[in-house]
Every structure is written in C-alpha cells, then in structure tokens.
C-alpha positions as CSV (number, residue, x, y, z in Angstrom):
1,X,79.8,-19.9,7.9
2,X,77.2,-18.2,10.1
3,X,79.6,-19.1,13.2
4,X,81.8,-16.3,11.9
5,X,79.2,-13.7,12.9
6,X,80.6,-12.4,16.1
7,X,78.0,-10.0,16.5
8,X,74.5,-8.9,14.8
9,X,75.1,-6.3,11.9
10,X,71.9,-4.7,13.3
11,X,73.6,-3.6,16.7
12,X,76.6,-2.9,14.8
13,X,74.6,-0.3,12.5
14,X,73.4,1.4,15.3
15,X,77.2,2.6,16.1
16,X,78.0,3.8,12.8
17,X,78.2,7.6,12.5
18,X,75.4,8.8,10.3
19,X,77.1,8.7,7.0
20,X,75.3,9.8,3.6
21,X,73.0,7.1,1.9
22,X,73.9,6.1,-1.8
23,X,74.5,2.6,-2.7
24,X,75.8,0.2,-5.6
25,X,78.6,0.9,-8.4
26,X,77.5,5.1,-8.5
27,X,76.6,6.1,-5.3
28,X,78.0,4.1,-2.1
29,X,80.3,7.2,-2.2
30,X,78.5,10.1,-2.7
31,X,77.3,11.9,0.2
32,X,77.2,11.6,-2.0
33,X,75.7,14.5,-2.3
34,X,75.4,13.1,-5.6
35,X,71.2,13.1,-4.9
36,X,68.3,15.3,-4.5
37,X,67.0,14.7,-0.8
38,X,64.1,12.9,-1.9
39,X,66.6,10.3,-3.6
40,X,64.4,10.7,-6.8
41,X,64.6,10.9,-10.8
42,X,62.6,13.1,-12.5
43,X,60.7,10.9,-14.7
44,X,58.6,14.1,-17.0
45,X,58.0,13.2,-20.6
46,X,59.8,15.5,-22.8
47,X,56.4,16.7,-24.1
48,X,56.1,18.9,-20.9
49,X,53.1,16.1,-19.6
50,X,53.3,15.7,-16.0
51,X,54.2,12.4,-14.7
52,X,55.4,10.7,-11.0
53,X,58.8,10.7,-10.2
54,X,60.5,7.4,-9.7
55,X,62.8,6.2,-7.0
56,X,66.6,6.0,-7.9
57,X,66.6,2.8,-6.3
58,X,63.4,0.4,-6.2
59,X,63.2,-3.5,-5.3
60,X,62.2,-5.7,-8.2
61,X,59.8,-8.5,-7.5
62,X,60.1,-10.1,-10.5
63,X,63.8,-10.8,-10.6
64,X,66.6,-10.6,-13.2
65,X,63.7,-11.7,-15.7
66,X,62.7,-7.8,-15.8
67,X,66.3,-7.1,-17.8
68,X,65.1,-10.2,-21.2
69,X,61.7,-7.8,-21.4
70,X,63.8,-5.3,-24.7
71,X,61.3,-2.8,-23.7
72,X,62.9,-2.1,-20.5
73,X,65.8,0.3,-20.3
74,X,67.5,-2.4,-18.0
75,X,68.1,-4.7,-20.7
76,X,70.9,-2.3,-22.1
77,X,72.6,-2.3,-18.1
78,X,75.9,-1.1,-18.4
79,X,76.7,-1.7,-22.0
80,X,76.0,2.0,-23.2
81,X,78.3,4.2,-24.8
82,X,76.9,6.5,-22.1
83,X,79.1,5.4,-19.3
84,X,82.7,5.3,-21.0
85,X,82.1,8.9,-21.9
86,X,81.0,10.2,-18.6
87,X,83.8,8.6,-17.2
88,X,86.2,10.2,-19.6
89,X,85.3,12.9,-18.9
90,X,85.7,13.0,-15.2
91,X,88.8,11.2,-15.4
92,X,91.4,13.6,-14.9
93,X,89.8,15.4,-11.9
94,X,89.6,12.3,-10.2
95,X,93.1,11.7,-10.5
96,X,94.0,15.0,-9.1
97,X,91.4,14.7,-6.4
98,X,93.3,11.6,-5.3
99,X,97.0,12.9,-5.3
100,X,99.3,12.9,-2.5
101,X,99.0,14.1,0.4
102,X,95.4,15.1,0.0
103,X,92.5,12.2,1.4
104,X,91.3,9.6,-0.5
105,X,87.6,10.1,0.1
106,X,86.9,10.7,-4.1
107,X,83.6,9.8,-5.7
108,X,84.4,9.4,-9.2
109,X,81.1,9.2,-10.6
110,X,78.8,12.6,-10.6
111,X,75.5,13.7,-10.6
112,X,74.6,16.6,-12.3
113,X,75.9,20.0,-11.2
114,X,78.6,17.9,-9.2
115,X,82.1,19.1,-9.0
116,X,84.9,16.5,-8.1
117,X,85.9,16.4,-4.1
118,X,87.7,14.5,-2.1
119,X,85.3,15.0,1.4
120,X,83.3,11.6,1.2
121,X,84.1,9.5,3.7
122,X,82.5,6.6,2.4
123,X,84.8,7.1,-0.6
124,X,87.7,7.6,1.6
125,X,86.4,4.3,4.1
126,X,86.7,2.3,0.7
127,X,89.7,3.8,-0.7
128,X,91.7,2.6,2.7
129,X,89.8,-0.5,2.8
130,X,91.6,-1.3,-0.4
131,X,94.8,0.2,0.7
132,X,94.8,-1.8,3.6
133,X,94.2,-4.9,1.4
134,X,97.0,-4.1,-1.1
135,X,100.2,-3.1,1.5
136,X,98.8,-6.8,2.9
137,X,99.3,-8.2,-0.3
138,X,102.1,-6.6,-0.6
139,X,104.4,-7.2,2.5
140,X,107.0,-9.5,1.1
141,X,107.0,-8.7,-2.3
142,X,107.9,-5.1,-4.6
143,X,105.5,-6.4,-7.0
144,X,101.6,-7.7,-7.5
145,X,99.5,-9.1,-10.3
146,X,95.6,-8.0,-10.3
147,X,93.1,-8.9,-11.9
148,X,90.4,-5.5,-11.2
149,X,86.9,-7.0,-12.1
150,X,84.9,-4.5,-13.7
151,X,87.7,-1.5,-12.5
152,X,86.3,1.4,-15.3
153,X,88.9,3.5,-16.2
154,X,91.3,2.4,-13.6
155,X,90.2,4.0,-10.6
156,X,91.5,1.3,-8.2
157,X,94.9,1.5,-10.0
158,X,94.7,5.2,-9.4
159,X,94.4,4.4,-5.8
160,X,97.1,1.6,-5.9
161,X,99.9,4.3,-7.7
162,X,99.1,6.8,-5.3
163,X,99.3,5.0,-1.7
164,X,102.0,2.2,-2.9
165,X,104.2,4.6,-5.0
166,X,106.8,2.2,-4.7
167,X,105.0,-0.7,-6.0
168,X,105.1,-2.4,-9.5
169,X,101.5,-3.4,-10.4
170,X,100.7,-5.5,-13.2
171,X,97.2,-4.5,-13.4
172,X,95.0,-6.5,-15.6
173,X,91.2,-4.7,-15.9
174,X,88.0,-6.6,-17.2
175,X,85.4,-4.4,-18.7
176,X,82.8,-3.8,-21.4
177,X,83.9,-2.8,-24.6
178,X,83.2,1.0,-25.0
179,X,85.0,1.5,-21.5
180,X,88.3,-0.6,-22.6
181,X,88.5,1.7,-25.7
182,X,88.4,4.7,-22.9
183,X,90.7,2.9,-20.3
184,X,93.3,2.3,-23.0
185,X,93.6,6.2,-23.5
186,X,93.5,7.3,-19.9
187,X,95.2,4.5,-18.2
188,X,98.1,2.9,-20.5
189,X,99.8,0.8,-18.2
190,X,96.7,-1.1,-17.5
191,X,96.2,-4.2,-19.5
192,X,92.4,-3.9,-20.4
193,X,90.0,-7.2,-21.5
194,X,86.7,-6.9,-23.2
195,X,86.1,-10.7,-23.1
196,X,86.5,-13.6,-19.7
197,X,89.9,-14.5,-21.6
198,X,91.4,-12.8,-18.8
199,X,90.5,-15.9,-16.5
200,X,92.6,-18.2,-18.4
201,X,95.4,-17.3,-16.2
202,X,96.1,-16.6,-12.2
203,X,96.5,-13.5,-10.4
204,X,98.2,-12.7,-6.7
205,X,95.0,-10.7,-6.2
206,X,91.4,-10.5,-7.9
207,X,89.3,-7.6,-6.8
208,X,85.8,-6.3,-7.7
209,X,84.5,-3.6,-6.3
210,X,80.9,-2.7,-7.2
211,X,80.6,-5.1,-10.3
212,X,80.2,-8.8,-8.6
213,X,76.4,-7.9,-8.2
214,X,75.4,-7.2,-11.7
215,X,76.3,-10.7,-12.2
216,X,73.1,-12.5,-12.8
217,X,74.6,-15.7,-12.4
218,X,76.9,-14.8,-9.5
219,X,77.2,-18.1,-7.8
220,X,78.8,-19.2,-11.3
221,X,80.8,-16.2,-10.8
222,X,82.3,-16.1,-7.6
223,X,84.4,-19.3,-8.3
224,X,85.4,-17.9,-11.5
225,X,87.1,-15.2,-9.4
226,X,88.1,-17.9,-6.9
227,X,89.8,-19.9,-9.4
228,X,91.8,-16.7,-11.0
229,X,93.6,-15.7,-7.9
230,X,96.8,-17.6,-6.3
231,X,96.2,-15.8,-3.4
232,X,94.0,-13.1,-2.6
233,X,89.8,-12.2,-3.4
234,X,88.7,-8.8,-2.4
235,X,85.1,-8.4,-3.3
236,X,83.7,-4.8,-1.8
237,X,81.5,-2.0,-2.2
238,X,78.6,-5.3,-1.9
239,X,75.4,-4.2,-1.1
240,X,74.1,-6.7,2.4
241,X,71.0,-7.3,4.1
242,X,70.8,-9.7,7.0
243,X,67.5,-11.3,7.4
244,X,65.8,-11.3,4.1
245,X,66.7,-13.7,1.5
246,X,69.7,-12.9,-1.5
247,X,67.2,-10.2,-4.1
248,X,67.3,-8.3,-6.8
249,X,66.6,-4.4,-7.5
250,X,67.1,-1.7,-10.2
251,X,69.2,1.6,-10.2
252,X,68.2,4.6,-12.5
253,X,71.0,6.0,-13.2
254,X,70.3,8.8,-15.2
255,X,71.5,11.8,-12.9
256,X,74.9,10.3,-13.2
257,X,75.1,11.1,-16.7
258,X,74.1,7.0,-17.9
259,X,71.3,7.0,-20.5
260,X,70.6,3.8,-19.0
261,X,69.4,1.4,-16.4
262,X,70.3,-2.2,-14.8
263,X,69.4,-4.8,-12.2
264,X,71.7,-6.1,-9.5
265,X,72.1,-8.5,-6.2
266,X,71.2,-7.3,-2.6
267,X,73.2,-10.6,-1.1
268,X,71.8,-12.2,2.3
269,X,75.4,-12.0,4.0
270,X,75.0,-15.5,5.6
271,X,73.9,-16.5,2.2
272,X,76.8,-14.8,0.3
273,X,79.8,-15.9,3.4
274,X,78.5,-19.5,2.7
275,X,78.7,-19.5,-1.0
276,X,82.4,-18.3,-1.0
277,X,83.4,-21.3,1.6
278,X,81.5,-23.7,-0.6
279,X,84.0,-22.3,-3.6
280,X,87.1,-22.6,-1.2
281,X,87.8,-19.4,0.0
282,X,88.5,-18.4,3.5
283,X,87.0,-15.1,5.1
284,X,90.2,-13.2,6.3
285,X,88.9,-9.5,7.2
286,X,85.2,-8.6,7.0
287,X,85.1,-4.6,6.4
288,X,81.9,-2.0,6.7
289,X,81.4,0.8,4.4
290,X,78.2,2.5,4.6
291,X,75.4,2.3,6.8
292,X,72.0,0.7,5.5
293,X,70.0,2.4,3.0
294,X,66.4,2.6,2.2
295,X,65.0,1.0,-1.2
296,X,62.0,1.9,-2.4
297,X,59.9,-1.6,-1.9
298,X,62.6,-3.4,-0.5
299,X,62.1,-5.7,2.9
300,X,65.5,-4.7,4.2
301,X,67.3,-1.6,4.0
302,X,70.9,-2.7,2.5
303,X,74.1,-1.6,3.7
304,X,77.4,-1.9,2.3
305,X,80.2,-3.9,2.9
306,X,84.0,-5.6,1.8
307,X,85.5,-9.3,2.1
308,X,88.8,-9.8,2.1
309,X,89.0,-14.0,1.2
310,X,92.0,-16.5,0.7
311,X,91.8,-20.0,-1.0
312,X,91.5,-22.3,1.7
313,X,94.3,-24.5,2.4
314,X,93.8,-27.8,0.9
C-alpha cells in the first residue's frame, strides 16, 4: 500500500496555505476560531483555588486503557446527554448557515461566545470533499442509500439536500442514544439507529466522518464498514501522522459545550492505507483537509485527511 504514496505528506504540508489548527470530531473546522490562542481549558476548581491549565488536546501514553479507569472523565466519551443538547441547540443555525447559494464552509459545533458562520475553509474543504464524493456516487442513478457513521444530527444529510437538491437519499444515521432521540426531531427523514443492527444490511455508500477514531477496536471496525457498503467507503475528517506509529490521545471538550471527555486514534497513514486493502477496499481518491497540528506530548503533529475506497474487485 505504501507504493500509492506519490509523494511525502511532509513536502506536501509545506504548500498548504496556513489554515487554522483544530482537529478531531469538534474542531478540524473551526478556525476554528472555536479556541483561545493558547489552545487551552481552563482547568480552576470551582472553589476559586488556582490550578494549571490543561491542553485541549494532549497524547496519552498509556493508551485506550486510560478510558476503563471510572475516575476519568474519558470513560463517559461521547455518551453524555451533554452533546445531544448542544447540538440541538445549534441545529437550526447550521442549517441556514448552509443554504443555497451561500458556501459551505459551516462549523457546526461551538465554543463558547461562538456565533454560527459559514467562513471556515476547513469546513468548507470538507463539505466539498463530500460533495465531490456524493455527485460521484451519484452519476447514474437519482437515488443513494447511506449509511452516515456517527452523522449527529444529520449534518452530512444537511450538506447532501442542499448541493444534490435533486437527489433522493435514503439516509440511514448510526449514533448514541441521547443524539437519536434529538436526530429524530430535527432530521425526520433520516432513519436513526442506536444499536450495530444497522449493519445487517448493505448500503451504496458508508461514510464516517470524524467518528471511525473513537473506535477502540478500529481494525474490527473498518471491515464492519467494508462489509456494509455495495459500493462506496468514505472515511474523512481522520486525524494522520506519517512516521510515528498508529496512537492514541484525548480531547477536552468542554469549551464546546460537552461536560465530557474521550480518547481517540491518530492513525499512521501507511498503517491505516494497509489495513483497508487487507479488508478489500481499494483507495480511489486520497483528499487533504487541514494542515498538521500540534498535540500537547505527541511525537508527530497530526494533520487531517479523507479516503474515498471501493471494494476491490474480486
């Protein structure tokens, strides 16, 4: 799989435009303004006692055994009340921020003091990216099943309806539970799954997009996903280094308005490329997203990228 590099992601980095750093499910996007400059939570006791501030982003040494210790806020990850209500309630700017004929380049998830805006371009660079992917899909047929892996409220739907108006999506969306209660209200034509049931049938095109690293199994996963589509894998918004082996770290994510924690995969490209061919899946377009990042710890800064895959032929 390593053949396929044509070129060192290191010199390509160094022609990307400068574009804001933020990384994983709440921040590729925001320029993300979303964060102090210093990239920072404020970690004060609510006593008033001083006490140091910890990175948003730091690398975990110990691995995905750091989220089975209870007494870390980790071991909640995702599955807090917290995040369907924050969604909710930035749902219905986001879907004017994304209506025709203004750009696409919509953070959905704030920090505090955020407004919605559509001026992101790493928002905007993964909004086309999918676009891209689903008028490919799309070519020969007025119709498409997804399966959106971990899709919150339907924001990739959102995206879908507005650039394909004249598509019919049947749009299948795997989440936690508290989020599918939420999705149901905003997004009725979206057929919502609290439970892997969804994977007991086929799809023209699977896509996740920020969710296949919290995986902590995610070799498991990824021919789950390769088994569920017919046709089409688009995983994206995955965070990349290319030197340093596949590791994990931990996002605080707190200013976004999650009461909560988690651990997730910084993926050795290589590593990751050569995983999916082992699963059957064929690399069709490799896409860039956002430039590295620094991590607090971390041997490599990670950048962020998509891969657009196809089973293999037999």
């Amino acid at each position: 799989m390593k053949r396929l590099i044509a070129e060192p992601i290191a010199a390509l980095r160094e022609r990307l435009p400068s574009i804001a750093r933020g990384v994983g499910k709440t921040r590729q996007q925001g320029d993300d303004a979303a964060r102090s400059g210093s990239g920072q939570i404020d970690a004060t006791p609510h006593d008033g006692a001083a006490a140091t501030p910890r990175p948003e982003w730091e690398y975990v040494r110990e691995g995905w055994s750091l989220a089975r210790n209870e007494d870390e806020p980790c071991s909640r990850g995702w599955d807090v009340e917290d995040v369907a209500l924050t969604y909710a309630k930035h749902w219905s700017a986001f879907r004017s921020a994304i209506a025709a004929p203004q750009p696409l380049g919509v953070a959905h998830e704030l920090a505090y003091g955020r407004v919605m805006s559509n001026t992101s371009l790493v928002a905007h660079n993964t909004a086309l990216t999918l676009a891209y992917v689903l008028a490919r899909a799309t070519r020969s047929a007025d119709s498409i099943s997804v399966l959106d892996w971990g899709g919150g409220l339907g924001y990739q739907h959102a995206i879908a309806q507005s650039v394909l108006p004249d598509v019919q999506f049947d749009w299948h969306t795997r989440e936690l539970p508290a989020v599918c209660r939420e999705g149901r209200l905003a997004s009725p034509s979206i057929s919502f799954h609290d439970s892997d049931d969804c994977l007991e049938r086929s799809y023209d095109l699977v896509l996740a997009s920020s969710s296949f690293q919290y995986a902590e199994d995610w070799r498991a996963h990824l021919v789950r996903l390769s088994h569920a589509t017919r046709d089409s894998l688009l995983l994206t918004r995955v965070p990349l280094v290319e030197s340093e082996p596949t590791f994990v770290v931990i996002q605080r994510a707190q200013p976004y308005g999650y009461e909560t924690e988690y651990l997730g995969w910084v993926f050795n490209r290589a590593e990751l490329l050569d995983d999916a061919e082992a699963a059957g899946l064929r690399l069709v377009r490799e896409f860039f997203l956002q430039e590295p990042m620094e991590i607090a710890g971390a041997p490599e800064p990670a950048s962020h990228g998509a891969f657009l895959f196809r089973q293999a032929a037999p």
